[in-house]
SETORDO-454638 format. One record per residue (C-alpha): chain; residue in one letter; x, y, z; residue number from 1. Coordinates in steps of 0.02 Angstrom, whole numbers, plus 50000, padded with zeros to 5 digits. Layout:
# SETORDO-454638
<r><chain>A</chain><resn>A</resn><px>X</px><py>Y</py><pz>Z</pz><resi>NUM</resi></r>
...
END
This chain:
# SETORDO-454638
<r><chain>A</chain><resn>X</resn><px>48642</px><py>60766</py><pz>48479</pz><resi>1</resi></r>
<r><chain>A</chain><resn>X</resn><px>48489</px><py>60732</py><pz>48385</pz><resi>2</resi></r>
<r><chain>A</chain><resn>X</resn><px>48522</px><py>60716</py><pz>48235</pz><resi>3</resi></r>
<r><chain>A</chain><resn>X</resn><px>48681</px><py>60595</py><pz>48259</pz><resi>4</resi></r>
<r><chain>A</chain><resn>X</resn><px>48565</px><py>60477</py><pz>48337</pz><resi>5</resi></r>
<r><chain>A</chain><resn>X</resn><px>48397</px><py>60508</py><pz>48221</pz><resi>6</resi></r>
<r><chain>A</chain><resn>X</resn><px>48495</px><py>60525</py><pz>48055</pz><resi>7</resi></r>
<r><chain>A</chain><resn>X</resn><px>48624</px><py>60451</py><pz>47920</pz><resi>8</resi></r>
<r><chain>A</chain><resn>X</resn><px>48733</px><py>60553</py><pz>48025</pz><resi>9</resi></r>
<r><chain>A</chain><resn>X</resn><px>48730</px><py>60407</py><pz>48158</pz><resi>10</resi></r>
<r><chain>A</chain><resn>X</resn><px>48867</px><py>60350</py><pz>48018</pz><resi>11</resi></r>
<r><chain>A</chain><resn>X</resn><px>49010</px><py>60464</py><pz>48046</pz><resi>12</resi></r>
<r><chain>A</chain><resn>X</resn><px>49123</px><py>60342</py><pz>48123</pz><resi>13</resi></r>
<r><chain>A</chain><resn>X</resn><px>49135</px><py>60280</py><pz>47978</pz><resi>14</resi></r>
<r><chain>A</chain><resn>X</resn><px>49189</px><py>60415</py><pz>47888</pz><resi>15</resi></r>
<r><chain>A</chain><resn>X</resn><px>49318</px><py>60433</py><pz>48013</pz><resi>16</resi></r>
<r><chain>A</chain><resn>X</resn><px>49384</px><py>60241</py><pz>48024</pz><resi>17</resi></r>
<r><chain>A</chain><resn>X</resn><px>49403</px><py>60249</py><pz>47835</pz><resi>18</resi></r>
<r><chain>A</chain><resn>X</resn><px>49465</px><py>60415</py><pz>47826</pz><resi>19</resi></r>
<r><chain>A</chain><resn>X</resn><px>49612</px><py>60365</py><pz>47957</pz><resi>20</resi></r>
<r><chain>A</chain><resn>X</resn><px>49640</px><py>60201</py><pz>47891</pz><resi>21</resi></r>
<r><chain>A</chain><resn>X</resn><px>49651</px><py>60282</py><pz>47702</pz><resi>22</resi></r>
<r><chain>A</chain><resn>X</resn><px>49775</px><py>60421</py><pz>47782</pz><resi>23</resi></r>
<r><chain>A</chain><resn>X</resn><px>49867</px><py>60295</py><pz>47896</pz><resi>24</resi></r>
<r><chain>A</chain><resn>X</resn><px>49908</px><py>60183</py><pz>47727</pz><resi>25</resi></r>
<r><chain>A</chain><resn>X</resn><px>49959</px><py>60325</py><pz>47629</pz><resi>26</resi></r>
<r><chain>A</chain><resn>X</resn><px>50082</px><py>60395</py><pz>47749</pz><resi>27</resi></r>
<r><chain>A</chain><resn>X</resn><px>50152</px><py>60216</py><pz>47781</pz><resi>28</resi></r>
<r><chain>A</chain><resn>X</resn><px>50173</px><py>60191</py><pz>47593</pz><resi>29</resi></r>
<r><chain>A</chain><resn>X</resn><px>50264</px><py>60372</py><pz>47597</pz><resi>30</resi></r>
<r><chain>A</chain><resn>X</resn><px>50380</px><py>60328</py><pz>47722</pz><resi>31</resi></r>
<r><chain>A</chain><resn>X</resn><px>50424</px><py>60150</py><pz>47663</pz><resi>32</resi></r>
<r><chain>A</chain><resn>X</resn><px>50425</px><py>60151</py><pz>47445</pz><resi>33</resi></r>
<r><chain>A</chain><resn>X</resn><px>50500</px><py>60260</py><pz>47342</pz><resi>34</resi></r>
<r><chain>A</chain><resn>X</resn><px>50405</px><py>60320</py><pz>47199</pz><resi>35</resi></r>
<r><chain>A</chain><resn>X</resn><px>50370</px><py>60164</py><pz>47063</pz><resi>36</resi></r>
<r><chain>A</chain><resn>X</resn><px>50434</px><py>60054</py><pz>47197</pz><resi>37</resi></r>
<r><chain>A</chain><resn>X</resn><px>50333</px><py>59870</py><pz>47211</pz><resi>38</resi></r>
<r><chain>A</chain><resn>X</resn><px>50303</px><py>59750</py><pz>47314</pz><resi>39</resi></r>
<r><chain>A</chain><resn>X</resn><px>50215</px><py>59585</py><pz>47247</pz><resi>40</resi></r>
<r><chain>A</chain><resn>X</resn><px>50083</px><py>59518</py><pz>47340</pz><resi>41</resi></r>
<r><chain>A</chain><resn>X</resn><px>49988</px><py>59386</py><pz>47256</pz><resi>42</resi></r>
<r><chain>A</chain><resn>X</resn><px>50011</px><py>59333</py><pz>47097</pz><resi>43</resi></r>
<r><chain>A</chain><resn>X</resn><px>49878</px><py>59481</py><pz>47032</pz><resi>44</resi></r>
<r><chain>A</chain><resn>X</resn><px>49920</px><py>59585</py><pz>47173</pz><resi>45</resi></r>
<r><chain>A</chain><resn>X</resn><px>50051</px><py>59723</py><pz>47220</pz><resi>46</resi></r>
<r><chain>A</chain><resn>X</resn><px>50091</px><py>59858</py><pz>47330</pz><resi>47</resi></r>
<r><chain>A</chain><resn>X</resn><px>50155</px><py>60005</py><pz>47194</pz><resi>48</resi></r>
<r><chain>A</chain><resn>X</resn><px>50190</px><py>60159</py><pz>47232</pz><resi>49</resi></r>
<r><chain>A</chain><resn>X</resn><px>50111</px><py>60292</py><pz>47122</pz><resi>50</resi></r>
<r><chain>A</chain><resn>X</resn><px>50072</px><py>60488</py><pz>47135</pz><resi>51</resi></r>
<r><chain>A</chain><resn>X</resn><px>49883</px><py>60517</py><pz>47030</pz><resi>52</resi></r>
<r><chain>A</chain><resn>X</resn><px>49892</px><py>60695</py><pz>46972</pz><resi>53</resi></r>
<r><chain>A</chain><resn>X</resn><px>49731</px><py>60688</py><pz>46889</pz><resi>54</resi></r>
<r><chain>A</chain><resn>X</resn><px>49551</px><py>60594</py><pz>46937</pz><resi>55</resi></r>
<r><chain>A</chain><resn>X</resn><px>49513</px><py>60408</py><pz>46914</pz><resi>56</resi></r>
<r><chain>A</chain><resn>X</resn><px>49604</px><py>60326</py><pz>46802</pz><resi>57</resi></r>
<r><chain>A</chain><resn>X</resn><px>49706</px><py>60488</py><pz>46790</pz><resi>58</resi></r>
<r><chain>A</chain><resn>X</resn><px>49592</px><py>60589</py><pz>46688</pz><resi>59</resi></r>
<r><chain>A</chain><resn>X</resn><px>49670</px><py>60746</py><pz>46668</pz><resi>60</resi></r>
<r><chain>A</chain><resn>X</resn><px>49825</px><py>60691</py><pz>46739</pz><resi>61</resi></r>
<r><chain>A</chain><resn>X</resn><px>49955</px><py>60786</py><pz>46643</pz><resi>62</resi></r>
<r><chain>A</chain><resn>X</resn><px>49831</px><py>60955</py><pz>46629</pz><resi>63</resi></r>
<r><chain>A</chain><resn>X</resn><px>49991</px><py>61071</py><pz>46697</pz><resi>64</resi></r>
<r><chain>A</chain><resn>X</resn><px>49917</px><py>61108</py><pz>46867</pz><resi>65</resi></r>
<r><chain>A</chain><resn>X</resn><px>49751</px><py>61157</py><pz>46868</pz><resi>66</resi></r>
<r><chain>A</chain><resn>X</resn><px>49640</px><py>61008</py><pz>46890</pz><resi>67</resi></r>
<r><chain>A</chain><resn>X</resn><px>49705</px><py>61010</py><pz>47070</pz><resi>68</resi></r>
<r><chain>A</chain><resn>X</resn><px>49601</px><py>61151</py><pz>47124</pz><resi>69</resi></r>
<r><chain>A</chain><resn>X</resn><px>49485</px><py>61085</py><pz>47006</pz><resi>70</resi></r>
<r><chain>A</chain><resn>X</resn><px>49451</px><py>60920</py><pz>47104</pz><resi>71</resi></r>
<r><chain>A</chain><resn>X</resn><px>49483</px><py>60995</py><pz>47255</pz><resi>72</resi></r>
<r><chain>A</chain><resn>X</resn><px>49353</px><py>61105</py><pz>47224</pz><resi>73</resi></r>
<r><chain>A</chain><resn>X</resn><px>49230</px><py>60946</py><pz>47159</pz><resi>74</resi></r>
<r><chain>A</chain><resn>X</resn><px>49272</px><py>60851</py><pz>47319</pz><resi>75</resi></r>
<r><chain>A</chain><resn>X</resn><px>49230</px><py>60992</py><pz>47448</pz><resi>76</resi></r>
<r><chain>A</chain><resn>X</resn><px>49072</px><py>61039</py><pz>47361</pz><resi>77</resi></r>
<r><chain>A</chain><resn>X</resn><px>49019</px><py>60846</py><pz>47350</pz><resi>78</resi></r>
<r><chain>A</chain><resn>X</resn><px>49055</px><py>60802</py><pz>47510</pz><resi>79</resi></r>
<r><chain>A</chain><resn>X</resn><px>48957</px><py>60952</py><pz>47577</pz><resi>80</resi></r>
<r><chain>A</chain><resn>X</resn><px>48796</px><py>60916</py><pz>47480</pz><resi>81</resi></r>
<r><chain>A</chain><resn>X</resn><px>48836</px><py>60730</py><pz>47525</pz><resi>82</resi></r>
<r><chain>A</chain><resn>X</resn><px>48833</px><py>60745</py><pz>47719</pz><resi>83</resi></r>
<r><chain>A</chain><resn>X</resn><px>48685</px><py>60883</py><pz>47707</pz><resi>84</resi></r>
<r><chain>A</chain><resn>X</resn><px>48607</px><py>60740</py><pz>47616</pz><resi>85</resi></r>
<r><chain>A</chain><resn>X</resn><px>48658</px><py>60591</py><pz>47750</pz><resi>86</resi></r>
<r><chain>A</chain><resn>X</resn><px>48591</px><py>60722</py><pz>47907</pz><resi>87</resi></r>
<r><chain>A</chain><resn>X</resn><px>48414</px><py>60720</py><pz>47809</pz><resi>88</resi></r>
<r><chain>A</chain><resn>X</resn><px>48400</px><py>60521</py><pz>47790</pz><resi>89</resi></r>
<r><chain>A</chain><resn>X</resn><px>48316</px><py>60423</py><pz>47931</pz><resi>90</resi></r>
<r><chain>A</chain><resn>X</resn><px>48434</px><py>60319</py><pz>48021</pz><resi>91</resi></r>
<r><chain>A</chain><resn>X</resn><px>48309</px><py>60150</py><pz>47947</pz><resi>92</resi></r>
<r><chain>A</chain><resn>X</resn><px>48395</px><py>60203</py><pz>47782</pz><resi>93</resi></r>
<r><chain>A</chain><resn>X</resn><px>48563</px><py>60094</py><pz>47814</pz><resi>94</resi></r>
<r><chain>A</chain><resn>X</resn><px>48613</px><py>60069</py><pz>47644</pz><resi>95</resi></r>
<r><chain>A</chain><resn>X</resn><px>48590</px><py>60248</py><pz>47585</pz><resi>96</resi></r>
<r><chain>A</chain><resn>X</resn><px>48680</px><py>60313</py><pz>47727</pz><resi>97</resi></r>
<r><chain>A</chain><resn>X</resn><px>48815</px><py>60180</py><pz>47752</pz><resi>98</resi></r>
<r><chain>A</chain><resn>X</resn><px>48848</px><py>60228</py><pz>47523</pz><resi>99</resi></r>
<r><chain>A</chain><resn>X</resn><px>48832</px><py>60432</py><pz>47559</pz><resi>100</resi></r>
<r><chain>A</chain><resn>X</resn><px>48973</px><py>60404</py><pz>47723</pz><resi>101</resi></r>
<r><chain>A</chain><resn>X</resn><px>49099</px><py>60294</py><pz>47611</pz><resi>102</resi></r>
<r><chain>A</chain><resn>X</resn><px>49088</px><py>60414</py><pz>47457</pz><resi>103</resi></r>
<r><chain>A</chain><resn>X</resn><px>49125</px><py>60560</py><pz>47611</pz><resi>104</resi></r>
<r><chain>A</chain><resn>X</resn><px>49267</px><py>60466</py><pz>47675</pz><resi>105</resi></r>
<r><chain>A</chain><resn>X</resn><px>49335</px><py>60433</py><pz>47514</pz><resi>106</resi></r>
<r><chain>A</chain><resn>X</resn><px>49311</px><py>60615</py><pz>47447</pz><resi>107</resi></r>
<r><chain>A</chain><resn>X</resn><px>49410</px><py>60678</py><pz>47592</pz><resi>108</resi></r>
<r><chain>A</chain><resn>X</resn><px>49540</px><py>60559</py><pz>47598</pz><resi>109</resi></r>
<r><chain>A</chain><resn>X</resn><px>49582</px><py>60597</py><pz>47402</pz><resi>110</resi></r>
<r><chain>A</chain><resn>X</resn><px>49554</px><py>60779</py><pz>47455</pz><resi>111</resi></r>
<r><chain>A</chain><resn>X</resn><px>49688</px><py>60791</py><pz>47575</pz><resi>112</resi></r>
<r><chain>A</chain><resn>X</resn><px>49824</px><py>60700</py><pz>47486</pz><resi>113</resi></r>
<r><chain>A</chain><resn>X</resn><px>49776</px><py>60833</py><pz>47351</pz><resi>114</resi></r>
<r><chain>A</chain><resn>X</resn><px>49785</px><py>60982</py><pz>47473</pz><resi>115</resi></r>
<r><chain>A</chain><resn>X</resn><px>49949</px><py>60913</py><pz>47560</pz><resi>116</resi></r>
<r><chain>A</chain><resn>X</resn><px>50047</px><py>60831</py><pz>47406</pz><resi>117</resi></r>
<r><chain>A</chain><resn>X</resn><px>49958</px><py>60910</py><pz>47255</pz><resi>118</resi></r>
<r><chain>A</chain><resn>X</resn><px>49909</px><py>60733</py><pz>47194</pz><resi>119</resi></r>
<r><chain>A</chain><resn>X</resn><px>49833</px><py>60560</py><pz>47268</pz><resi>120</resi></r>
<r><chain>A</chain><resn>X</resn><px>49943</px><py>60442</py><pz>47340</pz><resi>121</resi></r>
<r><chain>A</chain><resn>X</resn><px>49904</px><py>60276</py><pz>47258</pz><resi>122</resi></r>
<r><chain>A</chain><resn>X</resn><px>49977</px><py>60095</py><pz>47294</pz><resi>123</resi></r>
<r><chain>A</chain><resn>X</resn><px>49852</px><py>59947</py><pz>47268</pz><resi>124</resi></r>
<r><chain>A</chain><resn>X</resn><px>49900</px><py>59871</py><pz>47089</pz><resi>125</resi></r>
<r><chain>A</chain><resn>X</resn><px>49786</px><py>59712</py><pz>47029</pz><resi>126</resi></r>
<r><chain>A</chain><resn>X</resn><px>49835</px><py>59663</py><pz>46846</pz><resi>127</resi></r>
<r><chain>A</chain><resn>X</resn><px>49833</px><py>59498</py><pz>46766</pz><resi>128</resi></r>
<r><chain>A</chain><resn>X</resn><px>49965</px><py>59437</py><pz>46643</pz><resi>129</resi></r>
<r><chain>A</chain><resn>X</resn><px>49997</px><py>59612</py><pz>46523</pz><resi>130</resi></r>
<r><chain>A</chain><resn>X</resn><px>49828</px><py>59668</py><pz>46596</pz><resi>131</resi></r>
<r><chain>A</chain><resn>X</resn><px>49847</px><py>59818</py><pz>46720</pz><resi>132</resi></r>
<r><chain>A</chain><resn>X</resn><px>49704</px><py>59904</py><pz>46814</pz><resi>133</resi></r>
<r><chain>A</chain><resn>X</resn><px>49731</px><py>60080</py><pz>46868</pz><resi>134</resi></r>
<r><chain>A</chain><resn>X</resn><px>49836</px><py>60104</py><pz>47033</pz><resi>135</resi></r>
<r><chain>A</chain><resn>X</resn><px>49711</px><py>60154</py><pz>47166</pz><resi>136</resi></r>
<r><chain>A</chain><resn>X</resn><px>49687</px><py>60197</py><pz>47372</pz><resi>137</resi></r>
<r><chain>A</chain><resn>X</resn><px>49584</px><py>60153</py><pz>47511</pz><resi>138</resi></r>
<r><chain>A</chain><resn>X</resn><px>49477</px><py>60305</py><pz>47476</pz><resi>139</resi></r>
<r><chain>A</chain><resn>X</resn><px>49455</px><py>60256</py><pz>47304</pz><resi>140</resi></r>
<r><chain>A</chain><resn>X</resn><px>49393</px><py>60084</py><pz>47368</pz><resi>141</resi></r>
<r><chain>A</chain><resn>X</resn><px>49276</px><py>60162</py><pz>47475</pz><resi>142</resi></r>
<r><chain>A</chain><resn>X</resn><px>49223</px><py>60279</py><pz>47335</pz><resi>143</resi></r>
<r><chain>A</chain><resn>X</resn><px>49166</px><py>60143</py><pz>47219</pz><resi>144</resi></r>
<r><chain>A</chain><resn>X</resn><px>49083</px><py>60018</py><pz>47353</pz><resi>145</resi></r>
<r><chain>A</chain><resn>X</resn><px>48974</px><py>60179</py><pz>47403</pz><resi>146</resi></r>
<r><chain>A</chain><resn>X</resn><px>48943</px><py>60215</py><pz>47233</pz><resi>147</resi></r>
<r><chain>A</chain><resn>X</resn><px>48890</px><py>60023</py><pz>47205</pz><resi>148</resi></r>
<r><chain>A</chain><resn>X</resn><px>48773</px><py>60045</py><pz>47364</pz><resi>149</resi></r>
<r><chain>A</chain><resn>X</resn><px>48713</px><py>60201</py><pz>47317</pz><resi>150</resi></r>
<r><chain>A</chain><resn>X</resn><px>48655</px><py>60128</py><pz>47138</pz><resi>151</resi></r>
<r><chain>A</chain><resn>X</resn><px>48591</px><py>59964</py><pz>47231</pz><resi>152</resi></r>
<r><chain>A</chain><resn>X</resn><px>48493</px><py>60093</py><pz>47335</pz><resi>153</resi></r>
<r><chain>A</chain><resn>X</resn><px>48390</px><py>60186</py><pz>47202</pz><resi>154</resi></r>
<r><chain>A</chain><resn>X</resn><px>48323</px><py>60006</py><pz>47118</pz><resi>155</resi></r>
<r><chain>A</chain><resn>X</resn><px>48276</px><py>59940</py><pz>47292</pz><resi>156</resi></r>
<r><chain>A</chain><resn>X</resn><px>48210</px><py>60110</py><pz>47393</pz><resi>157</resi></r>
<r><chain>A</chain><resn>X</resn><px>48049</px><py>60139</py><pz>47321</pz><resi>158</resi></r>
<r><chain>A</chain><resn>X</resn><px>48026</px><py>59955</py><pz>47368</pz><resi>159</resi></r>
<r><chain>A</chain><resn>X</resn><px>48080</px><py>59985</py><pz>47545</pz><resi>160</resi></r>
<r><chain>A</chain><resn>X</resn><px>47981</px><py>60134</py><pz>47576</pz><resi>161</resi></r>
<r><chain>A</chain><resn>X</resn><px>47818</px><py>60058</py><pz>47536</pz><resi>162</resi></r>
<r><chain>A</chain><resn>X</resn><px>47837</px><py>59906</py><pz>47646</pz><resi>163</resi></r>
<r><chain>A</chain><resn>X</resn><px>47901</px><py>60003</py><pz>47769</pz><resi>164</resi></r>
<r><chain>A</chain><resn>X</resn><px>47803</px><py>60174</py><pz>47784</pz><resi>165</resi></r>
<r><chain>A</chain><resn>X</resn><px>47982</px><py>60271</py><pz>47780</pz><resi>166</resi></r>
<r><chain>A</chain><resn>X</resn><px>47981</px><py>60448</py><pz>47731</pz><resi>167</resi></r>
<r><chain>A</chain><resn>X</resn><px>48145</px><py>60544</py><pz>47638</pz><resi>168</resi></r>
END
């Protein structure tokens, strides 16, 4: 029990809150749209239903098939290294962690709407006028705010560590 209380890996709830939350909101947007179906929101808002066969922004979307096991295969292998990486930080290293357990979370989620569907359920649509972003998830959400602390971590770390004696 260590190293859940000594460690980044003090941050699995996390993972697990946004994992359930991302799964919870998928399975409700199953059950309740059909496919293309949408719901407005806000005036740049809407719930739309969409099935992402590729990566982000659909890269390789219409590949016939085999970037499935391709990003399955990406998003076991990162979220491995990712939580060997989290059990190795010092719990003092909050934003490192708390970017490594939202890129997890959101890994996984987009992994098992791959492993269960063969593509990501998607359904939060922001556009503006003719302007459309990309349909995206919870997981992707979680994806791109770790990724943002994650890059906010490496200019500030170095800065951290030498007021504060930490060690990697």
């Amino acid at each position: 029990m260590h190293i859940f209380k000594e460690t980044g890996w003090r941050w699995w709830w996390l993972v697990l809150l946004v994992l359930v939350a991302d799964q919870l909101s998928k399975v409700w947007v199953i059950q309740n749209f059909s496919l293309g179906e949408s719901v407005s929101l806000l005036p740049v808002f809407n719930f739309t239903y969409a099935r992402n066969y590729g990566a982000a922004f659909s890269f390789l979307g219409d590949a016939g098939g085999w970037q499935r096991w391709f990003f399955t295969l990406i998003a076991v292998v990162v979220s491995i290294v990712l939580a060997i990486w989290l059990s190795r930080l010092a719990k003092t290293q909050l934003k490192l962690s708390l970017a490594l357990s939202l890129i997890i979370s959101g890994a996984i989620g987009n992994l098992i709407d791959r492993s269960l569907y063969g593509y990501v359920v998607d359904f939060l649509h922001v556009f503006y006028q003719s302007w459309h972003y990309p349909i995206f998830n919870i997981a992707d959400c979680a994806i791109s705010i770790g990724a943002v602390l994650l890059i906010w971590d490496s200019f500030s770390s170095e800065t951290q560590k030498a007021t504060s004696g930490d060690k990697q």
